[in-house]
C-alpha positions, -999 to +999 in steps of 0.1 A: +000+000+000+031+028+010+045+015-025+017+024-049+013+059-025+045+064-034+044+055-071+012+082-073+027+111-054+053+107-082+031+106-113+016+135-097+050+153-091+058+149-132+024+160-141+028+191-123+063+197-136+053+190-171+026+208-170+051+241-157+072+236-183+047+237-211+032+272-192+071+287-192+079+277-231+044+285-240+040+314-270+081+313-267+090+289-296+102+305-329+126+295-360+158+317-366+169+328-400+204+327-411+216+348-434+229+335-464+257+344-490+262+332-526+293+337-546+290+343-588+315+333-605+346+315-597+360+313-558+394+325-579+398+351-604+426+357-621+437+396-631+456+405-659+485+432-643+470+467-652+437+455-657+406+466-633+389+439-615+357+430-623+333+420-596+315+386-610+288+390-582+269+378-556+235+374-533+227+378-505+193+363-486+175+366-452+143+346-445+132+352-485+142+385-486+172+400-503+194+418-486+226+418-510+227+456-507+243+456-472+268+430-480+299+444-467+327+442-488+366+445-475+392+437-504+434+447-506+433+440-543+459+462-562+460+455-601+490+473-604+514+447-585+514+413-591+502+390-561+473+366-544+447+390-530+412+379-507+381+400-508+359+397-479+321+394-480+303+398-449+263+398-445+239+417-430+231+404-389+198+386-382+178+397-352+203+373-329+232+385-340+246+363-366+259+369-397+277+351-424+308+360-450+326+342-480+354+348-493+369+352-528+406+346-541+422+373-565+454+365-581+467+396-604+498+384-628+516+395-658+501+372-685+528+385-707+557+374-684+571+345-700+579+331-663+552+346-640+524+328-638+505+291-627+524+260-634+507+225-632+528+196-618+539+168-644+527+136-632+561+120-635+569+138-601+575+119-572+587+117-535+618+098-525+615+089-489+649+066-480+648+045-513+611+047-509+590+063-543+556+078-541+541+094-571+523+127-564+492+111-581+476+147-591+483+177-610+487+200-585+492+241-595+518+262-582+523+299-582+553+317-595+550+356-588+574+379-596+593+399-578+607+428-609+641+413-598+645+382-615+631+366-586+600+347-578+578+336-548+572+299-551+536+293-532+550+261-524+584+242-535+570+210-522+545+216-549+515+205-532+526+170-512+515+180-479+496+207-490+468+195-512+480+159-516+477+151-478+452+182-473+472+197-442+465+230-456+487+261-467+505+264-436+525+233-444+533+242-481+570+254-485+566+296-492+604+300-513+619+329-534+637+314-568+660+330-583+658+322-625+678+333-656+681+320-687+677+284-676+697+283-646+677+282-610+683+286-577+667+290-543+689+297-510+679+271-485+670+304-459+651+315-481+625+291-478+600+288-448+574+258-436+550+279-414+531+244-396+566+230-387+584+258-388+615+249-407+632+256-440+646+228-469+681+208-463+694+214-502+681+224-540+697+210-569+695+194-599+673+226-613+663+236-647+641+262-665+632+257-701+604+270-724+581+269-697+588+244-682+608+244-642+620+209-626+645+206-593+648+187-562+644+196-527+659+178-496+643+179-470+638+167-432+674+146-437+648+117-454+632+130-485+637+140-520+605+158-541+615+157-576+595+183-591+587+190-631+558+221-634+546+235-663+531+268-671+498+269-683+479+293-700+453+318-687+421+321-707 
């Protein structure tokens, strides 16, 4: 009998808490709109030196309604020096505070340069790791920007291994000034920088520019060699 008094003193406990609850949430239950943020065009657009750059667009909605008119827009792109530029897009808030923002890549080059420029990696690259060979498996693109010098920044000398092949991401791609003329090439070894691990290269040899097209070794970590052939491509 003190059991199933118990048991109904409980029942009648929840019913009276559930019962609270549904009076506290009552008339408070509603659905938040995010804003959202469409890019036209490609994520990366590339600039001919000297040429103005040309916005390919984008939209903006909130809850149906558009609101690309206060879009913010923060970009450093100058089209009078080559380089790799972002421009920021940045939404209106919705009533809770929360906005959203995309980003766009703007590379400005000299398409006349007859070294300046993306280069696609031959897929007769490979990694030697102590003996051990690993083909690349992908053509990869690298950067060569100039620097008026006869100089280039090399967006990354391991030319995309850990990069894009393994996906760590930029931070672990090998940032290096070149140094090219006629078909002789050469990077200084302190010249070259690995943000993630923050280290440089051991050594580059064995390198060649020709027509277009850029091969060399790196050593690096005391275990590896990349062997690298890149192309230059075209920009349409």
């Amino acid at each position: 009998m003190k059991n199933r008094f118990l048991l109904l003193m409980a029942l009648a406990a929840s019913v009276v808490s559930l019962s609270s609850c549904e009076k506290e949430t009552e008339g408070k239950t509603r659905i938040t709109y995010y804003p959202t943020i469409e890019l036209q065009g490609d994520e990366t657009v590339y600039v001919n030196k000297g040429d103005s750059y040309v916005e390919p667009g984008y939209a903006s909605f909130l809850n149906g309604e558009d609101v690309t008119s206060q879009v913010t827009v923060v970009s450093n792109v100058d089209e009078s020096k080559s380089g790799v530029y972002t421009i920021n897009y940045v939404t209106v808030q919705n009533e809770d505070g929360f906005d959203n923002a995309a980003t766009r890549k703007v590379v400005v080059l000299d398409f006349d340069d007859a070294i300046e420029g993306i280069y696609v990696l031959s897929d007769d690259s490979f990694r030697d790791y102590g003996g051990t060979v690993a083909l690349y498996g992908a053509a990869f693109e690298i950067l060569l920007i100039s620097n008026g010098d006869g100089t280039y920044n090399v967006s990354d000398l391991f030319a995309g291994w850990y990069d894009q092949r393994a996906g760590y991401g930029s931070n672990y791609a090998c940032q290096a000034v070149m140094e090219i003329s006629g078909s002789s090439v050469s990077v200084d070894p302190t010249d070259t920088f690995v943000p993630g691990w923050g280290d440089s290269i051991d050594d580059f040899h064995d390198a060649s520019y020709s027509a277009g097209t850029l091969k060399y070794q790196v050593d690096y970590a005391g275990l590896m060699t990349f062997n690298v052939t890149l192309v230059k491509q075209p920009i349409e």
